[in-house]
C-alpha positions in Angstrom: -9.9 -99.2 197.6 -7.2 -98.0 199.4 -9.2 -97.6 202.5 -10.7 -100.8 202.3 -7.7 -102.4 202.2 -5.6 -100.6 205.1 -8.9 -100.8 207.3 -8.8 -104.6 206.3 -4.9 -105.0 207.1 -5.5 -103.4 210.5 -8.6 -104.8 211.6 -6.3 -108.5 210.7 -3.6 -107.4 212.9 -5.6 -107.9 215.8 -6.7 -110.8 215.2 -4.8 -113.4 217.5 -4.9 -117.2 218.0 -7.2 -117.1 221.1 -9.6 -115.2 218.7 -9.7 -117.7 215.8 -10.0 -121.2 218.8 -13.3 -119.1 220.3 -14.4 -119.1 216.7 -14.1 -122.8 216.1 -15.1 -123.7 219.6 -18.4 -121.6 219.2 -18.5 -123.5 216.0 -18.2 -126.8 217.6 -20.8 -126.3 220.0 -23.6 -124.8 217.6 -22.6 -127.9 215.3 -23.3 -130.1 218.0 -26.5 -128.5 219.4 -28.0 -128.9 215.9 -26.8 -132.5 216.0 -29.1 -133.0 219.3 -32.4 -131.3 217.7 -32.4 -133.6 215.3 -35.8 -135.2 214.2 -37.0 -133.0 217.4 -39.4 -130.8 214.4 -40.5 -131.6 210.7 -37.7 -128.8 209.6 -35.0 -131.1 211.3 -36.2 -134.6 209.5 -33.5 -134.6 207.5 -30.4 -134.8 210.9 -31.3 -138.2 211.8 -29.3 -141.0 213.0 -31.0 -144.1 211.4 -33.5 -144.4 209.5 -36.0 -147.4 208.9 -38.1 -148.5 206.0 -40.4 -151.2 204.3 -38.8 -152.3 200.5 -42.0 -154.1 200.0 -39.9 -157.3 199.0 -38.0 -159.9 201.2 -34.9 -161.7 200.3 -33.6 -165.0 202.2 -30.3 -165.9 201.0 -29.4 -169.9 200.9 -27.7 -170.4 204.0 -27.8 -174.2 205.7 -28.4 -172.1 209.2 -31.8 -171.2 208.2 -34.1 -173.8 209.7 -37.2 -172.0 208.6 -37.2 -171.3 205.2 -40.9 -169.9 204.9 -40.2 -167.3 207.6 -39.5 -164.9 205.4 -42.1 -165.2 203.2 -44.5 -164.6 206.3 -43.0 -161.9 207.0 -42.8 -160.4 203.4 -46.6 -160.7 203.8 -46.8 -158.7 206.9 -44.5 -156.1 205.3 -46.7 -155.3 202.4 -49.4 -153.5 203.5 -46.7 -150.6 205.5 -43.9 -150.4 202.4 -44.7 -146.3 202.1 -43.5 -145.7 205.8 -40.6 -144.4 206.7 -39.3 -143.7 210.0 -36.0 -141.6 211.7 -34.5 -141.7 215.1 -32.5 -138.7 216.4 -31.0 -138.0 219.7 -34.1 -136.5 221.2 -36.7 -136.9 218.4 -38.4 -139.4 216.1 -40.0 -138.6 212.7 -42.7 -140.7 210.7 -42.5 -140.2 207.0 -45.2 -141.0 204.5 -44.8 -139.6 201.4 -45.0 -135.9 201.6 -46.2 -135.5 205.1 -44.1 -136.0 208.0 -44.9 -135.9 211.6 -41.7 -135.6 213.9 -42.1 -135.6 217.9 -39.8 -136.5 220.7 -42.5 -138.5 222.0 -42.9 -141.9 220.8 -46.1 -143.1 222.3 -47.7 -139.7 221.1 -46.4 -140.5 217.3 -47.6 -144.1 217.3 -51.3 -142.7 218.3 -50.8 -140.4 215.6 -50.1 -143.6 213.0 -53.5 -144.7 214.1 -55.4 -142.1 213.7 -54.0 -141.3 209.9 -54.4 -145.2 209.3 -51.1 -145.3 208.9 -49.6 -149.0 209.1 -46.6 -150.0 210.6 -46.8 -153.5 210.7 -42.9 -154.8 211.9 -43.3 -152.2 214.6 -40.5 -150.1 213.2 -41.1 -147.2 215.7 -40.8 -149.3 218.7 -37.1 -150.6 217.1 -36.3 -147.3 216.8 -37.9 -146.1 220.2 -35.4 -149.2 221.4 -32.8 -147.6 219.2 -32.4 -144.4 221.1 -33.2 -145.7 224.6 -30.8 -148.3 224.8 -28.1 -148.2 222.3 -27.2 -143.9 221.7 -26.3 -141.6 224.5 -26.3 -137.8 224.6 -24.5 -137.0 227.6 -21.2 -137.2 226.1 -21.9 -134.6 223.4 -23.5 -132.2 226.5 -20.3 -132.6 228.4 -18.2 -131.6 225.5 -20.3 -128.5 225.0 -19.7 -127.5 228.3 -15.7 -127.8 228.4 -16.1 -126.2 225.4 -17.6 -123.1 227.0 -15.6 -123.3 229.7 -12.4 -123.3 227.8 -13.8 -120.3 225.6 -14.1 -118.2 228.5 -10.1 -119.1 229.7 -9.2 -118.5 225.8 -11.1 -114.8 226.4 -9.3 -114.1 229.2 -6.0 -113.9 227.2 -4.2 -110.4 227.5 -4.5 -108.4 224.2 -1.6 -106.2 222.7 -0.7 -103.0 224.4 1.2 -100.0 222.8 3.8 -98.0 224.4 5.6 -95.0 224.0 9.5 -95.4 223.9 12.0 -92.2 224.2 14.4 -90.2 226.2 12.7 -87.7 228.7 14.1 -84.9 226.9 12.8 -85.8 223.6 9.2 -84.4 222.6 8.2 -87.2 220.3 8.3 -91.0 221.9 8.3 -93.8 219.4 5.0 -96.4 220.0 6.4 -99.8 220.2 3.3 -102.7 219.8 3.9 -105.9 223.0 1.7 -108.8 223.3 2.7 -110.1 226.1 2.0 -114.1 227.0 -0.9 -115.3 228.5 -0.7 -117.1 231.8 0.5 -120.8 231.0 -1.6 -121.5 233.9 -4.3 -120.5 231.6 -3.2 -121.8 228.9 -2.8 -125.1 230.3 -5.9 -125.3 231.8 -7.8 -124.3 228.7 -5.6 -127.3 226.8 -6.9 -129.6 229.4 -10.4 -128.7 229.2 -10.4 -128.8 225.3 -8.4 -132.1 225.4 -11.0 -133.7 227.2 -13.9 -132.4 225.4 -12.1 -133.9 222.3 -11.8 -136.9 223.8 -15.3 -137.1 224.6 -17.0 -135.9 221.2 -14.6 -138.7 219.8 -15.9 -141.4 221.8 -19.7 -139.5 221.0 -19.0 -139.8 217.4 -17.4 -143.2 217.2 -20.4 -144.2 219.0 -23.6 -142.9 217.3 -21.5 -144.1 213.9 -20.9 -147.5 215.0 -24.3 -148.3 216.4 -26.5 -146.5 213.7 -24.4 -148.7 211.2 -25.0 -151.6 213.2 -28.2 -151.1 213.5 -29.3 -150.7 210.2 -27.6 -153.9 209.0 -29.3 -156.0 212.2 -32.7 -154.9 210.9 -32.2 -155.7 207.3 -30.8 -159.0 208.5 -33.7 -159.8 211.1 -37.0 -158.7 208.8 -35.2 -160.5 205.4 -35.2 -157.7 204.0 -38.5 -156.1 204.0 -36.5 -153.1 206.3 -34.3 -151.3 204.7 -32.2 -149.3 207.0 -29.4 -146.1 206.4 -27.5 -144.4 208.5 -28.0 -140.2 208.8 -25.1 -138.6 206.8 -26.1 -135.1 207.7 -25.7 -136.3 211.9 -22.5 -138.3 210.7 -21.2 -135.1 209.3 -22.2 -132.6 212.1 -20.5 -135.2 215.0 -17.3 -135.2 213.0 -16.9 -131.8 211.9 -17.6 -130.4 215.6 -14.8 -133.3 216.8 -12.1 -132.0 214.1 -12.8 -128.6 215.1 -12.2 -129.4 219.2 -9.1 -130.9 217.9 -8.1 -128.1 216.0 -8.1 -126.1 218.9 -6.4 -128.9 221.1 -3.2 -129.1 218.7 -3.1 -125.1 218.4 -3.2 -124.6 222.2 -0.7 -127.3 222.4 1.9 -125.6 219.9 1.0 -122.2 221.3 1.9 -123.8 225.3 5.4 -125.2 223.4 6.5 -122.2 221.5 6.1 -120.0 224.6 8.1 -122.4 226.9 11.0 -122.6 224.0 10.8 -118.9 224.0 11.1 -118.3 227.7 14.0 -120.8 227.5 15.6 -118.8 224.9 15.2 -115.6 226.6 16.9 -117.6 229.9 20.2 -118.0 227.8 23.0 -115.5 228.8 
């Protein structure tokens, strides 16, 4: 036990700050990568954005806007025949659900061949809303570029210069006394690395704030516009994965920040006579 716990004390005294940002920004990056395969296979159904589906019932609240009162009874009839259909929208993916089958594919047209040939109806066209989901309200290319200053700044945080040992003692004396230094990394470094994880934040913030606001929009517009024969729900399991990997890039933004600060008030103490 005794072992075990020097071997454990020793192996944590080299673990450093730059070590424990790669972590969280290898973290980040796998979060969000499972974030974009969502709905891409039937084992990813559950990461979805938004999902759409027939309540077999419509409801019309009393409003003196509504000109049309028997529009919604129409369209309670067309909804009838599809209420066991379900469908989710991901980044790069779409999945039909119908009871215990599902069929995801990042093709549209190919999935909506597919709900004819299993005589499948979808009779609001809920795949074509969320085909015009993805095309023209989320975008992916914020998440990709965060990913990438992420990687970048992980290889700058790698860079950092670990702790050498020296040997400390007069030249006359036979046994030298080892004295531990971890010397700075290079602020230019460091600053550079703060940079790149600052953006990337700043990005996946804008990428979460995004794909939050416009699934929840979304849903509610559809349940609005079909009187509520379309229920629609926004993907918790996406939600979660887009936050978590934002916290963790600005984890490592605020670390590198009070790392960049302690070392300049320490190179100003060391400038005092």
């Amino acid at each position: 036990m005794a072992r075990v716990r020097s071997g454990w004390l020793r192996w944590r005294s080299w673990i450093r700050f730059q070590h424990v940002a790669m972590l969280l920004l290898a973290a980040s990056s796998i979060l969000f990568s499972i974030l974009l395969a969502g709905c891409t296979t039937e084992g990813l159904s559950d990461l979805y954005l938004l999902s759409l589906s027939y309540t077999g019932s419509a409801s019309s609240a009393a409003d003196n806007t509504i000109t049309n009162p028997n529009v919604s009874s129409a369209v309670a009839g067309l909804a009838g025949t599809g209420s066991a259909l379900q469908v989710r929208v991901g980044y790069f993916g779409y999945c039909l659900i119908h009871g215990a089958i599902k069929s995801c594919s990042s093709d549209a047209d190919l999935l909506a061949a597919s709900l004819r040939g299993m005589d499948w109806s979808d009779p609001l066209n809920m795949l074509f809303v969320a085909k015009s989901f993805r095309n023209d309200t989320i975008f992916s290319g914020l998440i990709f570029i965060s990913i990438i200053l992420g990687i970048f700044c992980f290889g700058l945080l790698s860079t950092f210069r670990r702790r050498t040992e020296l040997q400390v003692g007069s030249d006359g004396e036979s046994e030298h006394e080892r004295l531990e230094v971890r010397p700075f990394p290079s602020r230019r470094v460091s600053q550079s690395a703060l940079i790149l994880v600052l953006v990337a934040s700043i990005f996946a913030l804008v990428a979460a704030l995004w794909q939050h606001l416009s699934s929840a929009a979304t849903s509610t517009m559809a349940g609005t516009v079909m009187y509520g024969t379309v229920s629609g729900q926004v993907g918790a399991g996406a939600m979660a994965l887009g936050w978590v990997g934002t916290a963790l890039l600005i984890v490592v933004a605020v670390g590198l920040l009070l790392k960049i600060l302690s070392m300049r008030v320490l190179e100003l103490i060391n400038q005092v006579p």
